[in-house]
DOPA-250697 format. One line per 2 residues: their letters; for each residue x negated, y, z of N, C-alpha, C. Coordinates in Angstrom, 2 decimals, decimal comma. Each point is the difference from the previous one (the first is absolute). Example, Ala and Ser with C-alpha at 12.3 -4.5 7.8 and 13.67 -1.06 7.14 Angstrom:
REM DOPA-250697
AS> -13,19 -5,69 7,80 0,89 1,19 0,00 -0,90 1,20 0,00; 0,35 1,05 -0,72 -0,82 1,19 0,06 0,77 1,09 0,73
REM end
This chain:
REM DOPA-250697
XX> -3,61 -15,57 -2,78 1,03 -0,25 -1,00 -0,01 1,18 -0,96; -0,48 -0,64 -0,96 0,35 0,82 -1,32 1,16 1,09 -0,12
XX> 0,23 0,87 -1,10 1,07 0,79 0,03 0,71 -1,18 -1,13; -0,59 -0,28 -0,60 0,86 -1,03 -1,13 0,53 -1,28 0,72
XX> -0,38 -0,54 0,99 0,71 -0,82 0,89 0,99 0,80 0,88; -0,09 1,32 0,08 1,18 1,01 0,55 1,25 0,15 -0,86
XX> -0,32 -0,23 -1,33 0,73 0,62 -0,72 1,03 -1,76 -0,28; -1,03 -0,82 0,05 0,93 -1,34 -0,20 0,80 -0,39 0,91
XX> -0,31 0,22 2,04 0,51 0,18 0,71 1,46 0,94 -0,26; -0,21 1,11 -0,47 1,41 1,00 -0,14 0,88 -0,61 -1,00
XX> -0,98 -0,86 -0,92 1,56 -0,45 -1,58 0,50 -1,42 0,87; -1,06 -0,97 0,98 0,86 -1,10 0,53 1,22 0,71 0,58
XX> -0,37 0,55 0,93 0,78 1,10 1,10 1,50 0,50 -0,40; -0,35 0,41 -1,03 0,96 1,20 -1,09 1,34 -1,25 -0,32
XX> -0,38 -1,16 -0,32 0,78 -0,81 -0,74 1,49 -0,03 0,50; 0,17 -0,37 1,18 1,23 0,11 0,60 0,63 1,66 -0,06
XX> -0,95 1,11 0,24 0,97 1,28 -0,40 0,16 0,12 -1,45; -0,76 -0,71 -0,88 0,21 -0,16 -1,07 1,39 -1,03 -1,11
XX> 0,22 -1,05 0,97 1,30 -0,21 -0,11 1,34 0,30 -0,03; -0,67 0,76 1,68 1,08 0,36 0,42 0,95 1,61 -0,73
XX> -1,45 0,22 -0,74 0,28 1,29 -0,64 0,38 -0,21 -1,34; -0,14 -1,13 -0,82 0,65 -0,26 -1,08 1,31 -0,53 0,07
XX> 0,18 -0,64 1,33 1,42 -0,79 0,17 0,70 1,59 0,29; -0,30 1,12 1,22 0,92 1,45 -0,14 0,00 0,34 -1,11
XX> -0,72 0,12 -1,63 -0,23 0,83 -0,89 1,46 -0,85 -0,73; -0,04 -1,79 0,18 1,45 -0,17 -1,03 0,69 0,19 0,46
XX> 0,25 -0,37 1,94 1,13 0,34 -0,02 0,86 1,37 0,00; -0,97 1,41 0,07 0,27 1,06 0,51 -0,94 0,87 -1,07
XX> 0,30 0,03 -1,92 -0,79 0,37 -0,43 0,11 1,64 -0,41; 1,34 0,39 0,80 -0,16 1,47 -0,63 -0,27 0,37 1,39
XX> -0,38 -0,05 0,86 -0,33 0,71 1,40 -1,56 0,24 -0,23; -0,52 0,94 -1,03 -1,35 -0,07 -0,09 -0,95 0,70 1,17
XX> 0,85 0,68 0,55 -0,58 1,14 0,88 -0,29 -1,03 1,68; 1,14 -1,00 0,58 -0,17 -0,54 0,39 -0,84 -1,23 -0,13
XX> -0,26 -0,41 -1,20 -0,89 -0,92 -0,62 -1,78 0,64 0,57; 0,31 1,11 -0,40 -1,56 0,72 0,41 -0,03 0,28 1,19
XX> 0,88 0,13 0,77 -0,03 -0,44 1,99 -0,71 -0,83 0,15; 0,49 -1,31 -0,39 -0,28 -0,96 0,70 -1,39 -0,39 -1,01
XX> -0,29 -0,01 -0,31 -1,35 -0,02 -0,41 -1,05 0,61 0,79; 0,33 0,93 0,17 -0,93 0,77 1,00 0,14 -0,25 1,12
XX> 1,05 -0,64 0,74 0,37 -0,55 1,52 -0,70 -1,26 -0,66; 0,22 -0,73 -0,78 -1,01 -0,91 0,24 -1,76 -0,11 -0,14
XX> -0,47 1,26 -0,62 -1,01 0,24 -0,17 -0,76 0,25 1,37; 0,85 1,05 1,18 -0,30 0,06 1,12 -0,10 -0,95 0,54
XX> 0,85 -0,61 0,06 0,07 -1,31 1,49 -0,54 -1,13 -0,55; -0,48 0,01 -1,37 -1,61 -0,85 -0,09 -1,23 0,83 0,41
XX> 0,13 0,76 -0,35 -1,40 0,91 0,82 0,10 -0,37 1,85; 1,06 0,97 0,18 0,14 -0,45 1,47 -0,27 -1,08 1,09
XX> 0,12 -1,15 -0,75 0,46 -1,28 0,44 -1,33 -0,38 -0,23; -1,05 -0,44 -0,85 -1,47 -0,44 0,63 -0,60 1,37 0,99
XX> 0,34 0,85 -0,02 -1,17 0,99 0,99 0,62 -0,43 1,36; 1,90 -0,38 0,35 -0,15 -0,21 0,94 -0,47 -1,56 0,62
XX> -0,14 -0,87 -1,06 -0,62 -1,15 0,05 -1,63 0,20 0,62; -0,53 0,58 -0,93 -1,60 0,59 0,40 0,13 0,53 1,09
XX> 0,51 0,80 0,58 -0,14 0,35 1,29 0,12 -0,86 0,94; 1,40 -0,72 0,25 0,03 -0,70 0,97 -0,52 -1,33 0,10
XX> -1,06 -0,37 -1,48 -0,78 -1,06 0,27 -1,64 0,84 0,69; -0,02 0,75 0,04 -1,29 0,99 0,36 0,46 -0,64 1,71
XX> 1,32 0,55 0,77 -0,11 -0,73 1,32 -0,55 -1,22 0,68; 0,13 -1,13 -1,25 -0,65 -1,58 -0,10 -1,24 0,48 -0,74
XX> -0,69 0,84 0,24 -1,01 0,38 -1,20 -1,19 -1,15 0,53; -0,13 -1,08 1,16 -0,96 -1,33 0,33 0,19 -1,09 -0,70
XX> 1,77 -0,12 -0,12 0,23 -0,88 -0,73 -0,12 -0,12 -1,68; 0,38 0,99 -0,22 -0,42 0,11 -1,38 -1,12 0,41 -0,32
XX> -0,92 0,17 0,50 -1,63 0,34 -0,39 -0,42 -1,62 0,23; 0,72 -1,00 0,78 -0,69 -1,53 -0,11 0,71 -0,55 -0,89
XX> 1,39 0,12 -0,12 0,99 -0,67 -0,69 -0,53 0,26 -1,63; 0,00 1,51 -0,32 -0,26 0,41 -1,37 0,69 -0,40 -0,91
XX> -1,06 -0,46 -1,36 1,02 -0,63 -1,24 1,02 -1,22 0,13; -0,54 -0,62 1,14 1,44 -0,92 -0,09 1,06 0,63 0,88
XX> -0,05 0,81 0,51 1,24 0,84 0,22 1,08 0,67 -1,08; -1,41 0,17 -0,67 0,55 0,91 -1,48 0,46 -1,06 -0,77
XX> -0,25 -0,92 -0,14 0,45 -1,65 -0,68 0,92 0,25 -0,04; 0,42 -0,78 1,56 1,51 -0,37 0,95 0,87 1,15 -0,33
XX> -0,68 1,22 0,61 1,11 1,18 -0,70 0,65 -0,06 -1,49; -0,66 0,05 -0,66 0,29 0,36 -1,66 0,53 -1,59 -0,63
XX> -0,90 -0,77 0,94 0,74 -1,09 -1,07 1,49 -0,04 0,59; 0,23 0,18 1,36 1,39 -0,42 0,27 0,88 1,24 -0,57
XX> -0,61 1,17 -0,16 0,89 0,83 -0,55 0,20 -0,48 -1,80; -1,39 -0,30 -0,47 0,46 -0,13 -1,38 0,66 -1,58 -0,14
XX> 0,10 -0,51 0,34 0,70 -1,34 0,59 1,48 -0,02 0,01; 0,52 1,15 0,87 1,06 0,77 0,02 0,57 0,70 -1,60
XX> -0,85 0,61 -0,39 0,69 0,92 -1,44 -0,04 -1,63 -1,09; -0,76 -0,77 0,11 0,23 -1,16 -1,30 0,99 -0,70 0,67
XX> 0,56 -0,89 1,11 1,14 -0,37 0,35 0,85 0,71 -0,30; 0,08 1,03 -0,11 0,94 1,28 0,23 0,03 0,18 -1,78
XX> -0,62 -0,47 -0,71 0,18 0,42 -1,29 -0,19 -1,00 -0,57; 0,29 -1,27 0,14 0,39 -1,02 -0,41 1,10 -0,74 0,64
XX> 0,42 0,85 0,52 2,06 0,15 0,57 0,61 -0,12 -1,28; 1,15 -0,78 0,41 0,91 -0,17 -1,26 1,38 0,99 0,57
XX> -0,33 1,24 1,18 1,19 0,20 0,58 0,40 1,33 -0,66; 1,19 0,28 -0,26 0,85 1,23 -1,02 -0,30 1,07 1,28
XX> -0,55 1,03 -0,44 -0,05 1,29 0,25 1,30 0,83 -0,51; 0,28 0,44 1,68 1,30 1,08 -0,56 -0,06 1,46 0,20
XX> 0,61 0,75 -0,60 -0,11 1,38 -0,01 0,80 0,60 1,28; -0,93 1,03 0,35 0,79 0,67 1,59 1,10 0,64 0,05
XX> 1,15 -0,86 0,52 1,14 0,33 0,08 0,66 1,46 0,29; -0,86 0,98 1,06 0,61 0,81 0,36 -1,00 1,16 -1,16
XX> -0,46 -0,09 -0,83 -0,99 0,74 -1,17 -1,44 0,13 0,71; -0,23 0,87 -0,88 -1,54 0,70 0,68 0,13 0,96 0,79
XX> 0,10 -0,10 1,38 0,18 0,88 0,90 -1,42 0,27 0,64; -0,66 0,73 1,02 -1,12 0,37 0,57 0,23 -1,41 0,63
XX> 0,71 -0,42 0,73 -0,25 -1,06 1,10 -0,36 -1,17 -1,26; 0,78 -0,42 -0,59 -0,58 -0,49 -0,87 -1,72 -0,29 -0,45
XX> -0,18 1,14 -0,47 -1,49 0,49 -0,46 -0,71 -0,77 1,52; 0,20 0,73 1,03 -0,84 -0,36 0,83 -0,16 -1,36 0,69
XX> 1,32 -0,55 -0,12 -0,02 -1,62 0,08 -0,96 -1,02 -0,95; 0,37 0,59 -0,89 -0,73 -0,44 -1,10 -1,85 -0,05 -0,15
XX> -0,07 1,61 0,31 -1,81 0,55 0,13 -0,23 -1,01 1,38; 0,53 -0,02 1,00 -0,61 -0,61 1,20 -0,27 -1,71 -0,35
XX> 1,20 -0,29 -0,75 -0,18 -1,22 -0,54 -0,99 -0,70 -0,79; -0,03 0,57 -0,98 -1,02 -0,11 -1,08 -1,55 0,15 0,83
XX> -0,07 0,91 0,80 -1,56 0,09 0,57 -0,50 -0,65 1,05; 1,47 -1,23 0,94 -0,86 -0,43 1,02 -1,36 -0,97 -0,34
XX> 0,24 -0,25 -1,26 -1,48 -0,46 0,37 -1,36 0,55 -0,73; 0,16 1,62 0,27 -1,54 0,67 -0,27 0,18 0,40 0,99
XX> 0,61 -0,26 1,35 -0,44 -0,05 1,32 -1,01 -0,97 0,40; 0,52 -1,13 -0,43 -1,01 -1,38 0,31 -1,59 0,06 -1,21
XX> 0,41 0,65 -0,85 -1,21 0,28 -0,74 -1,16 0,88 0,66; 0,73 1,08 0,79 -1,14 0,95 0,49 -0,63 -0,24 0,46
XX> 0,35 -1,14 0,79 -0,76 -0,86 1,06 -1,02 -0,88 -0,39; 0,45 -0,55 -1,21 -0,82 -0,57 -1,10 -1,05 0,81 -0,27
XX> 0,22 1,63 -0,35 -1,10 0,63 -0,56 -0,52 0,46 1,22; 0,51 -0,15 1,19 -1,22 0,28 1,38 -1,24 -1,27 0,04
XX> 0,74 -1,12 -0,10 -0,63 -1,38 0,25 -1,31 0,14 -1,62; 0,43 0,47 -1,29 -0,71 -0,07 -0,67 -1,44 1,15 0,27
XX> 0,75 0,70 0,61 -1,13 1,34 0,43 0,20 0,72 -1,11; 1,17 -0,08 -0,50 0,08 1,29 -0,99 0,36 1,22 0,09
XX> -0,20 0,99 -0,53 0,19 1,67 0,67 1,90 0,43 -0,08; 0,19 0,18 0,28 1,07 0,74 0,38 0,96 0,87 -0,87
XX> -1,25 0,92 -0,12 0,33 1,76 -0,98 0,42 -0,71 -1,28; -0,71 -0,80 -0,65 0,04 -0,37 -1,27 1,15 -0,27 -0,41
XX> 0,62 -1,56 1,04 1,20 -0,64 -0,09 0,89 0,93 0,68; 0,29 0,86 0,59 0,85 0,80 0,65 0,51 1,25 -1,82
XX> -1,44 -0,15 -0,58 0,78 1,17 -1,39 -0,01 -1,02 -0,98; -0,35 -1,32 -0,76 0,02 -0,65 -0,88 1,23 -1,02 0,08
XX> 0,20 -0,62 0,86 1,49 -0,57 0,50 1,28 0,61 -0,34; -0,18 1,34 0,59 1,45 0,72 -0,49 0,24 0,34 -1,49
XX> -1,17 0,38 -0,59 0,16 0,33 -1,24 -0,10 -0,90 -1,01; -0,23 -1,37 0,29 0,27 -0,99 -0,69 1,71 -0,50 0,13
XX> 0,06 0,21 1,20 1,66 -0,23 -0,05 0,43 0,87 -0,53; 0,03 1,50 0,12 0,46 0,53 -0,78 0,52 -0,08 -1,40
XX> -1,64 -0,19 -0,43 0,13 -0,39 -1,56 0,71 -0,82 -0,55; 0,03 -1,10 0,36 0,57 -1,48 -0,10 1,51 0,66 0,24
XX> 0,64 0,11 1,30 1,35 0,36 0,06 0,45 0,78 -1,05; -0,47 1,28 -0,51 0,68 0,47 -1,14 -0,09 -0,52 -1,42
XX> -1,08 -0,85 -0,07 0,21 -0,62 -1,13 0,70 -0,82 0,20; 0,54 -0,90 1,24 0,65 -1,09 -0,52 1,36 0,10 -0,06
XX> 0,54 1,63 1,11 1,26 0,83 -0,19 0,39 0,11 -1,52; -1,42 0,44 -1,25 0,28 -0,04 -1,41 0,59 -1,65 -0,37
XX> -1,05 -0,36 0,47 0,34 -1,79 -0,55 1,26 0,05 0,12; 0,13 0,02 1,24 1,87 -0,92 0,45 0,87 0,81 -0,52
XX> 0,20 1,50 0,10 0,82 0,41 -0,92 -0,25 -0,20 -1,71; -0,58 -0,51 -0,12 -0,17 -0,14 -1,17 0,17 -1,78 -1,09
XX> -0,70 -0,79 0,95 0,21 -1,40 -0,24 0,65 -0,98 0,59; 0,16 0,42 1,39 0,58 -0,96 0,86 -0,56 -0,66 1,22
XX> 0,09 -0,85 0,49 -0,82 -0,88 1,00 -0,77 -1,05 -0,25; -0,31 -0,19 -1,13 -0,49 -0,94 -0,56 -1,39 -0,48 0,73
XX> -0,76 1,51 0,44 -1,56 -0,54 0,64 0,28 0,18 1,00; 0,63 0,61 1,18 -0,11 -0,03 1,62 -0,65 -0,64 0,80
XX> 0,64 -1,55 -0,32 -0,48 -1,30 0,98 -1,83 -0,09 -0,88; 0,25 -0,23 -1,35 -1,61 0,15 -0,26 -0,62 0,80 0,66
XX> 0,29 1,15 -0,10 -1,21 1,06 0,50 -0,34 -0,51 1,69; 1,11 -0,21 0,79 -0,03 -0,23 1,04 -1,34 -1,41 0,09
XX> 0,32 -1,19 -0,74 -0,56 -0,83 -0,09 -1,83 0,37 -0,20; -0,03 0,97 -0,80 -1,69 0,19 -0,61 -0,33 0,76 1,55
XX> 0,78 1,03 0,22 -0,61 0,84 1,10 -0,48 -1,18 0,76; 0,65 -0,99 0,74 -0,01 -1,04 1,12 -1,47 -0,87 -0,61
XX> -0,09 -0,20 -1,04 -1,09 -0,28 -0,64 -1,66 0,64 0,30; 0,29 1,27 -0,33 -1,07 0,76 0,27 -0,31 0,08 0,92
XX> 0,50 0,67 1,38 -0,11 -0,31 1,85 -0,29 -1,14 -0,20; 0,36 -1,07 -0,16 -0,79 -1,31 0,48 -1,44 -0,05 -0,73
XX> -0,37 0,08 -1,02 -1,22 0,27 -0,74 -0,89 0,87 1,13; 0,45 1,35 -0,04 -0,32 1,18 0,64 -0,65 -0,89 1,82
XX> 0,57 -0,84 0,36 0,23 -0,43 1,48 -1,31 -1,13 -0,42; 0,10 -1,20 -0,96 -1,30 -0,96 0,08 -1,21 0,77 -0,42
XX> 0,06 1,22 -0,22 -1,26 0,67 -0,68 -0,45 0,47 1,53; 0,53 0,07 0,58 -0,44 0,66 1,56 -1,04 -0,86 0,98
XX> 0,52 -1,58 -0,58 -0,81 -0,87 0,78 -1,05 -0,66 -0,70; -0,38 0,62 -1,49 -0,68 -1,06 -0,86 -1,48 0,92 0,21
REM end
C-alpha cells in the first residue's frame, strides 16, 4: 500500500473527527486553546487506534494472510458503509452540554477513532506497513481537524455530514481496490 492510499485512508478516517471538530468550533468558538486540544487528542487516538488494530490482527496473523483483501473489503467497506449512513442522517447534532471539558475531548477522540481500530486490521490483512500509517494517519487528522475548527468557527455546519459522507466513500473505494 502506497503512501497516497495512506494518506486517503487518514482523510476517510479524519471525517468524523472532522465533524466533530467543526460542530465544537460553532458551538464553543472562543475556546481556541481547547479547540487545539482536541485536535490533537484526536490526532492521537487515530494514530493509536490502527497500530492497535495491526497488532492484534498480527495474533490472527493465519487468518489474515488467507483471508487478505477481502478482509480489507469487509473491513473498510463496513466501516465506510458506516460514515455514508452516518452522513446521510437527517439527525440534528447537538452541542455538549456540560462544554469542552477533558472528559469530553476524550469521549469524543475514543469515539471518532473506533473505527481505525477495525482499519488496522484492514491494513494487516492488506499487508501494509505499519510505520507509515502509524505517522500519516495522525497528521492527516490533524490537519483536517484544525482546518475544519477554522471552517466551523467560521461558517457553520454546513459540510460535517458531507465530509463524513466522502470519507465513507473513500474506505469503501480504498477496501474494493484490495480485492481487484
Amino acid at each position: 500500500m502506497g503512501i497516497g492510499e495512506i494518506v486517503l485512508i487518514g482523510l476517510g478516517l479524519s471525517m468524523d473527527a472532522v465533524a466533530v471538530s467543526a460542530s465544537n468550533a460553532m458551538c464553543f468558538p472562543r475556546e481556541r486553546l481547547r479547540l487545539l486540544e482536541m485536535a490533537v487528542w484526536f490526532a492521537v487516538f487515530q494514530g493509536a487506534m490502527p497500530l492497535a488494530g495491526f497488532l492484534a490482527a498480527g495474533a490472527a496473523s493465519d487468518l489474515v494472510a488467507r483471508m487478505g483483501g477481502w478482509l480489507a473489503l469487509l473491513i473498510l467497506g463496513w466501516v465506510g458503509g458506516q460514515m455514508i449512513r452516518s452522513g446521510l442522517s437527517h439527525e440534528e447534532e447537538r452541542c455538549p452540554a456540560g462544554g469542552l471539558t477533558r472528559r469530553t475531548l476524550l469521549v469524543q477522540a475514543v469515539a471518532t477513532s473506533i473505527d481505525a481500530l477495525a482499519v488496522g486490521v484492514g491494513l494487516r490483512a492488506a499487508g501494509a506497513e505499519i510505520f507509515p500509517a502509524f505517522l500519516v494517519i495522525p497528521a492527516v487528522t490533524l490537519l483536517c481537524c484544525l482546518a475544519s475548527v477554522e471552517a466551523g468557527r467560521r461558517i457553520g455546519g454546513w459540510f460535517g455530514r458531507r465530509a463524513e459522507f466522502c470519507g465513507g466513500i473513500i474506505l469503501v473505494l480504498i477496501g474494493i481496490r484490495q480485492v481487484l
